[in-house]
C-alpha positions as a Python dict, from the first residue, in 0.01 Angstrom:
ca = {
    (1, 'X'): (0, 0, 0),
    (2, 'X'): (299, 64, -214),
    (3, 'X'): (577, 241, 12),
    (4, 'X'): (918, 404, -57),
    (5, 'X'): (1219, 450, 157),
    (6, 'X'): (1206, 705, 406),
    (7, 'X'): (805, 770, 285),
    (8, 'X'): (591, 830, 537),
    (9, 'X'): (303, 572, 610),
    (10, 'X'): (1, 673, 797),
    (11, 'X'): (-128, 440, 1050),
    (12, 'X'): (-444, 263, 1030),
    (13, 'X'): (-764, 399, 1088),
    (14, 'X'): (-1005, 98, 1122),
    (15, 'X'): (-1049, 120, 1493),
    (16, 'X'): (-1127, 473, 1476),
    (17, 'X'): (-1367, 457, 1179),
    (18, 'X'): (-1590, 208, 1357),
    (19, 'X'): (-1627, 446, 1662),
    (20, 'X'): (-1570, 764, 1468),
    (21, 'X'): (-1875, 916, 1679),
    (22, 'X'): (-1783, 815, 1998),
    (23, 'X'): (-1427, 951, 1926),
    (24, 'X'): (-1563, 1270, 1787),
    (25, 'X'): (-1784, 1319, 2160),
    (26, 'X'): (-1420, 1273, 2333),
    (27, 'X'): (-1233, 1473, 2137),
    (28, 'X'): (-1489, 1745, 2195),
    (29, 'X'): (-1500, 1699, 2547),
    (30, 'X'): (-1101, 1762, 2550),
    (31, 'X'): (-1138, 2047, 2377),
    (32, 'X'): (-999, 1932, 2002),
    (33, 'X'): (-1316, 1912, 1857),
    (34, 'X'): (-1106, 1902, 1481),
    (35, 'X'): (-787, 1656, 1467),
    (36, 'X'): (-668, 1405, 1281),
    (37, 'X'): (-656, 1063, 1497),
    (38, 'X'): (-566, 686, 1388),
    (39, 'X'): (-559, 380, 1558),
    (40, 'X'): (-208, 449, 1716),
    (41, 'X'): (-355, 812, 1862),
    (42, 'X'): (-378, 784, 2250),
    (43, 'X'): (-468, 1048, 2481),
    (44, 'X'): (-143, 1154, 2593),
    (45, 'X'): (-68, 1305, 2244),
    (46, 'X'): (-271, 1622, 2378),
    (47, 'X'): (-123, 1677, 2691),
    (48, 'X'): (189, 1900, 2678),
    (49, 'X'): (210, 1901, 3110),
    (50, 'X'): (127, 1771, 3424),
    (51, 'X'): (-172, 2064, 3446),
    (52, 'X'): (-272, 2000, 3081),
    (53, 'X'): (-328, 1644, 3179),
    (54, 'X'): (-530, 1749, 3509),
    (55, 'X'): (-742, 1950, 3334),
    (56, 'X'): (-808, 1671, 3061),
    (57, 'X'): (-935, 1441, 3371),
    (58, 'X'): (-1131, 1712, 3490),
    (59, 'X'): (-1313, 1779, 3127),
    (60, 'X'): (-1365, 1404, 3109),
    (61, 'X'): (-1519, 1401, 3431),
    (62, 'X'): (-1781, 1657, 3343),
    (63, 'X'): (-1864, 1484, 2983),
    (64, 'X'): (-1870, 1154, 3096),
    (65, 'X'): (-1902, 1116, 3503),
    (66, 'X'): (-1642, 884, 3484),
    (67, 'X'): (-1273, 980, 3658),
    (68, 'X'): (-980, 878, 3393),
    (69, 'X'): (-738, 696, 3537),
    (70, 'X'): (-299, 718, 3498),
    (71, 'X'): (-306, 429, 3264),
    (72, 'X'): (-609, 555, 3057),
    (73, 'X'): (-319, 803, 2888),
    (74, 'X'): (-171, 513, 2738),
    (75, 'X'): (-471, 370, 2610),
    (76, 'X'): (-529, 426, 2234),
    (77, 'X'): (-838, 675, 2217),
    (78, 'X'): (-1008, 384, 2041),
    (79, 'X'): (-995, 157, 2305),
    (80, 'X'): (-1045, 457, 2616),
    (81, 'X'): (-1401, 509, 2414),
    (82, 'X'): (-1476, 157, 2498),
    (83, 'X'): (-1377, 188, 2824),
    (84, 'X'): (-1545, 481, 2919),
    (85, 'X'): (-1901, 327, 2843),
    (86, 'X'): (-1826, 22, 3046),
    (87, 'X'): (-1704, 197, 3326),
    (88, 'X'): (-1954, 313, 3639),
    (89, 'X'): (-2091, 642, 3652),
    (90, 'X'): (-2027, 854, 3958),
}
């Protein structure tokens, strides 16, 4: 990709495109059920506050039975998918 000084360059969207359904289910369950992720997107980038991000944990929790952990903010969303379907149900 051809780029020019002080262009922007979107990140990749490989990661995402493989699990493009799996991503869509989570971003529903957060309540952004239309917006534009790449491979760099992590779940942090929709929390705005310490009650935004409780109530993330608690929509998770309904969707998936699983409880999402501190470090599952830093996770890019592509990799948290992954995680959530290997992790235990409660």
């Amino acid at each position: 990709m051809e780029t020019f000084e002080g262009s922007l360059v979107p990140a990749e969207t490989f990661e995402v495109e493989a699990r493009a359904e799996r991503i869509g289910r989570l971003l529903e369950a957060i309540g952004y059920p239309v917006a534009w992720v790449s491979d760099r997107s992590r779940l942090r980038d929709f929390v705005n506050d310490a009650t935004g991000r409780e109530e993330l944990v608690e929509r998770v929790r309904r969707a998936y039975g699983v409880t999402l952990l501190p470090e599952d903010f830093e996770r890019f969303l592509w990799q948290l998918v992954d995680e959530l379907e290997r992790r235990p149900r409660a």
